[in-house]
N, C-alpha and C positions, 0 to 999 in steps of 0.2 A: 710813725711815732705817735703815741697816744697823748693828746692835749688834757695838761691838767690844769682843773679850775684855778682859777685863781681864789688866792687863802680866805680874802674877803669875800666872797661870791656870796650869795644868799639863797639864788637859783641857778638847778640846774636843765639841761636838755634829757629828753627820753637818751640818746646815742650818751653824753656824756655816762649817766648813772648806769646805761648800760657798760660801758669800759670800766666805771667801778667794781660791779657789783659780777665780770667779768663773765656775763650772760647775753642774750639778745636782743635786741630791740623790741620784737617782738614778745618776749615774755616780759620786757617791761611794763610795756603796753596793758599787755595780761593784769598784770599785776597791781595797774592803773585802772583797769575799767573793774574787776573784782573788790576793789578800795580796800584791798591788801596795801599796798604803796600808795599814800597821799599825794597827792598834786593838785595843779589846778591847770584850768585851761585860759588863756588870753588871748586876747587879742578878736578880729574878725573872723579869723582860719581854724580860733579856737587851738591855737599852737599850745600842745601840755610843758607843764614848766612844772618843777619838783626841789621841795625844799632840801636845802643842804641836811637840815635836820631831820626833815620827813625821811631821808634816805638813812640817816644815823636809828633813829628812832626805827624802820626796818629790820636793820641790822642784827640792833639789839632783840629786838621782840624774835628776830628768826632764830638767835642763840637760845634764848627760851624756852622756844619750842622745844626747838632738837635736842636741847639737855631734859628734858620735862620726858621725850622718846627715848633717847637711853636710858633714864631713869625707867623708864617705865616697861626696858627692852623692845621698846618699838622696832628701834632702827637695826637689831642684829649687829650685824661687825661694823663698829663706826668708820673703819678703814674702810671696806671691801668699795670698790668702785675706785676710788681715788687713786689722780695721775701722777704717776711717778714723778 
């Protein structure tokens, strides 16, 4: 079963925002060390921690994009790949 944050949270984990954002840890990661996805690191071990908002703010800016490619007919068939 996948843990949802709690409503008040402010941070989240790489593993959580990866269940959100229903991709892998490792393209978190990615997407953290590119400063595509905002975070910060704490602590001693330097553990990354990611704003509730930084992942909202994501979001949004990836919708952006990808309407900015269909506009622009980057993307072709905005279906084509997508799982039944």
């Amino acid at each position: 079963m996948t843990e949802t944050p709690a409503p008040n949270r402010r941070f989240l984990t790489i593993e959580q925002v990866a269940q959100e954002l229903n991709v892998s840890e490792v393209q978190i990661r990615a997407l953290l060390r590119s400063g595509d996805l905002r975070g910060i690191q704490v602590g001693g071990r330097g553990v990354w921690r990611i704003g509730v908002n930084d992942v909202e703010d994501f979001i949004a800016e990836a919708y952006r994009k990808t309407a900015e490619r269909i506009a622009a007919g980057d993307l072709g068939d905005p279906v084509q790949g997508m799982e039944e």
